[in-house]
GUKE-955863 format. One record per residue: residue in one letter; x negated, y negated, z of N, C-alpha, C, O in turn. Coordinates in pm, whole numbers. Atoms other than C-alpha are relative to their C-alpha. Example, Ala and Ser with C-alpha at 12.3 -4.5 7.8 and 13.67 -1.06 7.14 Angstrom:
2
["a",[-89,119,0],[-1230,450,780],[-90,-120,0],[-194,-118,66]]
["s",[82,119,-6],[-1367,106,714],[77,-109,73],[26,-220,90]]
This chain:
114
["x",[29,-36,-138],[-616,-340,-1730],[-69,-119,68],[-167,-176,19]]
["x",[24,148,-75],[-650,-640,-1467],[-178,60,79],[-191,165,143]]
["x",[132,-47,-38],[-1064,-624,-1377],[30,-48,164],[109,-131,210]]
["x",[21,20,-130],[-1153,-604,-1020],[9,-166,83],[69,-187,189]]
["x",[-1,114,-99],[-1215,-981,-913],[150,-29,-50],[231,-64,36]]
["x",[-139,70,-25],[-876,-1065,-1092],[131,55,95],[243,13,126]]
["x",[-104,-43,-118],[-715,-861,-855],[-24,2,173],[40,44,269]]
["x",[94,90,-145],[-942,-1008,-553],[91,-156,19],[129,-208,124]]
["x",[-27,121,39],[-809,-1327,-705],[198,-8,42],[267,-101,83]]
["x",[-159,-4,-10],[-421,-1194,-689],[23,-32,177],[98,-113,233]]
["x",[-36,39,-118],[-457,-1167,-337],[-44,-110,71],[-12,-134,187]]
["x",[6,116,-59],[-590,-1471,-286],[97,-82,-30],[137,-152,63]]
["x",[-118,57,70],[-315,-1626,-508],[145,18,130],[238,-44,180]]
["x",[-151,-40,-72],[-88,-1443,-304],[26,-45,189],[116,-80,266]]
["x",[11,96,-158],[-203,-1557,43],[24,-161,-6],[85,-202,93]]
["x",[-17,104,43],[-200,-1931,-112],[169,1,-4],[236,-65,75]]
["x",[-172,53,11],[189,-1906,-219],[100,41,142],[216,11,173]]
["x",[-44,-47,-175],[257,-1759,145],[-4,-146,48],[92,-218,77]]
["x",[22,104,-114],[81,-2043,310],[42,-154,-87],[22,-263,-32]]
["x",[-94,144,55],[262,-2333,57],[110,0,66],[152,-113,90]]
["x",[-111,39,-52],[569,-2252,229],[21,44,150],[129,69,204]]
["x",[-1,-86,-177],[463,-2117,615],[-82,-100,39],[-189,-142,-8]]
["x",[77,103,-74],[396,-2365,857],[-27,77,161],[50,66,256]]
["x",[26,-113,-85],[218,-2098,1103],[23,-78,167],[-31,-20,261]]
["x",[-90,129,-121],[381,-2385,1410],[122,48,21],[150,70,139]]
["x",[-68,-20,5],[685,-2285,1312],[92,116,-49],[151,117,-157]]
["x",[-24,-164,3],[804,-1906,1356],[161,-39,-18],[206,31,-109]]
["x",[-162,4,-10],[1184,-1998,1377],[41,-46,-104],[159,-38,-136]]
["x",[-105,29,112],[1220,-2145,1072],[-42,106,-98],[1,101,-213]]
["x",[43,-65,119],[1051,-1878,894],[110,121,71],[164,153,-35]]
["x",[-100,-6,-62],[1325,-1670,1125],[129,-30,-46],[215,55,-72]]
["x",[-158,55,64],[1624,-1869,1007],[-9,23,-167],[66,55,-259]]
["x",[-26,-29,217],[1557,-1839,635],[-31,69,-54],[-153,83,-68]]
["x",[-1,-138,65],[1608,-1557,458],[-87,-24,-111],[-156,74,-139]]
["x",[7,23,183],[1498,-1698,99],[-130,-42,41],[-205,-46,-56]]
["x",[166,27,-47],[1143,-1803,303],[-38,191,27],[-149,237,-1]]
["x",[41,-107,-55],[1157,-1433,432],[-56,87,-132],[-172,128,-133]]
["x",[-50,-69,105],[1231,-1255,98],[-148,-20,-53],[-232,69,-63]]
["x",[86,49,87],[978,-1503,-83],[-161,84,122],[-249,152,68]]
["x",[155,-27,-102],[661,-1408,238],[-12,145,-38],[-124,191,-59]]
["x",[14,-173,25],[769,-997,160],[-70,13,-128],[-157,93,-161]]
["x",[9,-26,106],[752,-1066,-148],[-142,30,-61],[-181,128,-125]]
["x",[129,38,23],[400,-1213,-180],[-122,98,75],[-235,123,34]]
["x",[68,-111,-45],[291,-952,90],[-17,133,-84],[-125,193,-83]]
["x",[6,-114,108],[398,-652,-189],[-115,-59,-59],[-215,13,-51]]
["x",[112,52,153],[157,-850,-446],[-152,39,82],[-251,88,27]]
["x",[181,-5,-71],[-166,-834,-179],[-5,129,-5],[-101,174,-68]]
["x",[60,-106,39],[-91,-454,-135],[-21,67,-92],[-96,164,-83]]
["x",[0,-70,82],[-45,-357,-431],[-176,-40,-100],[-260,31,-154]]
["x",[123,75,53],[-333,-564,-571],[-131,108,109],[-229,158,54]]
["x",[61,-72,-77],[-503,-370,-266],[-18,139,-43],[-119,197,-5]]
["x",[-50,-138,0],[-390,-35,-381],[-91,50,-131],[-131,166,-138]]
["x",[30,11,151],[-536,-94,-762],[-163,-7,12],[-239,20,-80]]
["x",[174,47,37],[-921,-202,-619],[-36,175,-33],[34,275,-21]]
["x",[76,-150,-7],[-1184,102,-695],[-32,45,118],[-96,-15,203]]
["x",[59,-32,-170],[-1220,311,-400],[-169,-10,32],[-208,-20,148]]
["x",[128,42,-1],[-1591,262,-458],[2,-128,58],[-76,-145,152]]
["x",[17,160,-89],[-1521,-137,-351],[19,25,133],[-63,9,223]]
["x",[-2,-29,-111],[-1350,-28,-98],[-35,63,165],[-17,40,285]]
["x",[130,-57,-110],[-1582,193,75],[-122,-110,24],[-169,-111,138]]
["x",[104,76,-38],[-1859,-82,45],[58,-111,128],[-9,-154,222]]
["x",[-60,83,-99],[-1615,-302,245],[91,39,99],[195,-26,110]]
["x",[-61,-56,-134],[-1487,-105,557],[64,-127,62],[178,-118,108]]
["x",[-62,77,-104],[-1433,-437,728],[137,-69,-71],[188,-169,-21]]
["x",[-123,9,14],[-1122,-452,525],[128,108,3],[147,198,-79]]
["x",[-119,-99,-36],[-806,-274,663],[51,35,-142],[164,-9,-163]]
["x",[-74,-26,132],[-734,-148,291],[149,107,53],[268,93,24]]
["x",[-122,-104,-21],[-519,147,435],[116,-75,46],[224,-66,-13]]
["x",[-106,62,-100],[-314,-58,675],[57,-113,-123],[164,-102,-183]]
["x",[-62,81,186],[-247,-309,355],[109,28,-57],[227,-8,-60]]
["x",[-116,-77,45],[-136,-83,179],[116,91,-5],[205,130,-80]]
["x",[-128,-77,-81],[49,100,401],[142,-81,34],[255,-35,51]]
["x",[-80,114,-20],[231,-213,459],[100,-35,-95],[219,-64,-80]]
["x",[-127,16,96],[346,-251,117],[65,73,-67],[140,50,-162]]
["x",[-97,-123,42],[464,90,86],[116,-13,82],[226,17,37]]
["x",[-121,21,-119],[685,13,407],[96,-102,-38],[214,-93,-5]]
["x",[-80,92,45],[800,-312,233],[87,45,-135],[201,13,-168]]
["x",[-102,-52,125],[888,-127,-95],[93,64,49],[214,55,28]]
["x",[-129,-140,-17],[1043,155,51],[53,-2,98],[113,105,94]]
["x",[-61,-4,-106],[1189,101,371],[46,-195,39],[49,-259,145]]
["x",[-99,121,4],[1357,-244,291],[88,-56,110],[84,-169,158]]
["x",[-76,18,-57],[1605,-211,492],[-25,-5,147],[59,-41,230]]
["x",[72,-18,-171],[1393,-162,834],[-127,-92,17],[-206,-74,109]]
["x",[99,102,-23],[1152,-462,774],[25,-63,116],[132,-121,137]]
["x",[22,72,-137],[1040,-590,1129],[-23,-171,-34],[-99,-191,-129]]
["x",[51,134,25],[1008,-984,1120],[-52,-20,87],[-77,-140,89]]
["x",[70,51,-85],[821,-974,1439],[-150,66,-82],[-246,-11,-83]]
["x",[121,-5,83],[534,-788,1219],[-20,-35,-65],[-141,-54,-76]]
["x",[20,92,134],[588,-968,900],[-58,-132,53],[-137,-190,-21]]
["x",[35,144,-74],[524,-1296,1142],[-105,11,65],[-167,-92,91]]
["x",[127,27,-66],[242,-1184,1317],[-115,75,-145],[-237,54,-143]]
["x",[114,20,151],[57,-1075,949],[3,-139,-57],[-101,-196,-91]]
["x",[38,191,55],[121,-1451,828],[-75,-45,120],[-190,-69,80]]
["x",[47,57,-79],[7,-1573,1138],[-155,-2,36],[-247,-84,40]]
["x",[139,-91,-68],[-259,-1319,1272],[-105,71,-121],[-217,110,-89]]
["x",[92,-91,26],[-406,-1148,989],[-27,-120,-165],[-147,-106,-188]]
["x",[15,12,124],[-414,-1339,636],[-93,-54,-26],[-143,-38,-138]]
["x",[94,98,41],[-672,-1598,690],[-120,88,24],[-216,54,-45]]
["x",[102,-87,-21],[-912,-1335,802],[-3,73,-100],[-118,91,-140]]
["x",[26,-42,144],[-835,-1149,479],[-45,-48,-130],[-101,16,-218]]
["x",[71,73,85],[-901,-1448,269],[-123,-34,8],[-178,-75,-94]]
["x",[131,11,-31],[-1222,-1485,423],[-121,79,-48],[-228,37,-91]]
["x",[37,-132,68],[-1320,-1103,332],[-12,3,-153],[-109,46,-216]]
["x",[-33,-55,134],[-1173,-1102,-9],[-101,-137,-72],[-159,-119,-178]]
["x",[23,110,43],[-1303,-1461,-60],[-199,16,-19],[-259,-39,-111]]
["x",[103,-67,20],[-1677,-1289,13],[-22,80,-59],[-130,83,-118]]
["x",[16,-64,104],[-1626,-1045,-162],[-5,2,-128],[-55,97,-188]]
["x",[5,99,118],[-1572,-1268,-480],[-112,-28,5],[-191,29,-70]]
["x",[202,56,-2],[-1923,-1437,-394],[-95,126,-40],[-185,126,-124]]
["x",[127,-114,2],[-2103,-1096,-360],[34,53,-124],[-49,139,-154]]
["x",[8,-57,106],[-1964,-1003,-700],[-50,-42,-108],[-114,19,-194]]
["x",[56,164,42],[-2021,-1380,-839],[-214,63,-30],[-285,86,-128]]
["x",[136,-37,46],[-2385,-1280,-798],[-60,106,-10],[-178,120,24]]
["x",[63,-149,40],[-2426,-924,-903],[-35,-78,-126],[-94,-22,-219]]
């Protein structure tokens, strides 16, 4: 069973292999290429699910993370495949990830020194 920070750690992993291949400048090429699209869904499943796995005890201490909306996200990406929006998938790379690494990235520290 993967302990709590290593799954703090997944989604940081997983925001990292997002932003190796998203140049947040350039919406049209992430647009034109499917095999960029596929790979950004992909890495989005890994954050919620990694999301889905913390203890709801973490999660209550940290309200200022949208856990629901997360993981609501990567229930929509598992299961409704076929109706993925790329104007929302593009404004979560854009608009929301670095603000999650920021959260999750504190929340590592505050565990660092329990």
């Amino acid at each position: 069973m993967r302990k709590v920070a290593q799954r703090l750690k997944d989604i940081l992993h997983a925001i990292d292999r997002i932003e190796s291949r998203i140049d947040r400048d350039d919406e049209a090429a992430f647009r034109s290429d499917e095999m960029l699209q596929v790979w950004v869904v992909h890495h989005l499943q890994t954050i919620g699910e990694a999301c889905r796995k913390l203890p709801d005890d973490l999660k209550a201490q940290h309200p200022e993370v949208p856990w629901k909306s997360i993981t609501g996200m990567r229930h929509y990406l598992v299961h409704e495949y076929f109706r993925i929006e790329l104007d929302t998938t593009w404004q979560v790379v854009e608009e929301d990830l670095q603000d999650l690494r920021r959260k999750v990235e504190g929340i590592i520290a505050e565990l660092e020194d329990d």
